[in-house]
C-alpha positions as CSV (number, residue, x, y, z in Angstrom):
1,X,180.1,166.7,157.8
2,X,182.5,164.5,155.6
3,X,182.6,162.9,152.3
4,X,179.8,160.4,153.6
5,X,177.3,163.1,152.9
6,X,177.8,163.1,149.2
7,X,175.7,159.2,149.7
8,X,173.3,160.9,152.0
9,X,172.3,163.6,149.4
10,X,171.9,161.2,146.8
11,X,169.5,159.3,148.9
12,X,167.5,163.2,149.3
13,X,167.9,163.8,146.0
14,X,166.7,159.9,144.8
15,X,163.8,159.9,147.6
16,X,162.7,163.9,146.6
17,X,162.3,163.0,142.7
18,X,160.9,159.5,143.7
19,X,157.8,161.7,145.9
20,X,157.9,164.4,143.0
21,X,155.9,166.9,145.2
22,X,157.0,169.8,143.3
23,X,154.9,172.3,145.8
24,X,157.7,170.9,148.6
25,X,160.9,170.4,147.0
26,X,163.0,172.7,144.4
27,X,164.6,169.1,143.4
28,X,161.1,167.9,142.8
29,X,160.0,171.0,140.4
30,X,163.8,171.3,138.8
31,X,163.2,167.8,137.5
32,X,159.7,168.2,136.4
33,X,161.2,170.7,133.8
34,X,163.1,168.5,132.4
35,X,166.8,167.5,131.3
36,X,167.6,170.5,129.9
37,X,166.6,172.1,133.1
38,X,168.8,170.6,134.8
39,X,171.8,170.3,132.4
40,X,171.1,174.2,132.4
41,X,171.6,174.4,136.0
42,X,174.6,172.0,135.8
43,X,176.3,174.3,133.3
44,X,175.1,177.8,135.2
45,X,177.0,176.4,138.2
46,X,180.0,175.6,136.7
47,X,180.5,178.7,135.1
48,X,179.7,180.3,138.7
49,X,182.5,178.2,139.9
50,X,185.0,179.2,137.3
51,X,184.2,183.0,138.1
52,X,184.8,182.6,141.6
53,X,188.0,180.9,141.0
54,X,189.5,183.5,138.6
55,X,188.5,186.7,141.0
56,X,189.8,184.4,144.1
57,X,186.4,184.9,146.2
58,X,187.1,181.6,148.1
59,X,183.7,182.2,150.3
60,X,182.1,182.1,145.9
61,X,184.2,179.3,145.2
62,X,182.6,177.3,148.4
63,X,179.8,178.1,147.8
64,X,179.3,177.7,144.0
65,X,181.2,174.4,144.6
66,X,178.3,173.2,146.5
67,X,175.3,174.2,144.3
68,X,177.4,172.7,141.5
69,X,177.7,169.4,143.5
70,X,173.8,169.2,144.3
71,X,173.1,170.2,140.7
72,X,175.6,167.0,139.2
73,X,173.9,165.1,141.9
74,X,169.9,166.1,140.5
75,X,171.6,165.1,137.0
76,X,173.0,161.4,137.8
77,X,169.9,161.1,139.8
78,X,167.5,162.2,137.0
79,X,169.4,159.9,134.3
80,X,169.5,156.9,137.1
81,X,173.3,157.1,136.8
82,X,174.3,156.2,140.5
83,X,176.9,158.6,142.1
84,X,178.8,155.3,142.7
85,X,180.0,155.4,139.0
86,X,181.5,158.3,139.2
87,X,183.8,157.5,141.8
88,X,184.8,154.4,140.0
89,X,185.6,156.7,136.9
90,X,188.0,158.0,139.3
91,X,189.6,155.2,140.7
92,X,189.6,154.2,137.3
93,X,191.8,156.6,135.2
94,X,194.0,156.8,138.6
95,X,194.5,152.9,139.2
96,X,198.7,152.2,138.5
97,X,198.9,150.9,134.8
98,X,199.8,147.0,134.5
């Protein structure tokens, strides 16, 4: 697995809320609850991340790392903000100053 798969999950995530069979898919039922749901979830995971950085459980920190990903992902998706803007945030505030 590589960065690529960040795309491919976005095209699950896009494709699972676009089918919204919430009997099949947790990302189908997490956004039939709504965006505080999610934002919820967002926030749950990113306090799980900052615990498992400041005890140093790197196996946590992985793993937490990963739900917090998804989660961000279900959130971009949900608002129809394409992970795509994100990255060129990034480029962004790290492109050489003219």
């Amino acid at each position: 697995m590589n960065e690529r798969f960040l795309a491919t999950l976005e095209q699950i995530v896009a494709q699972r809320l676009a089918e919204a069979d919430s009997d099949a898919s947790y990302t189908a039922r997490l956004a039939e609850q709504g965006a505080a749901r999610i934002a919820q979830k967002v926030g749950e995971e990113g306090v799980e991340v900052a615990l498992a950085m400041a005890v140093g459980d790197d196996k946590a920190l992985i793993s937490e790392s990963a739900d917090l990903l998804y989660h961000l992902i279900v959130a971009l998706e949900f608002r129809n903000i394409p992970l795509q803007a994100v990255y060129d945030e990034l480029a962004a505030r790290h492109a050489p100053s003219t």
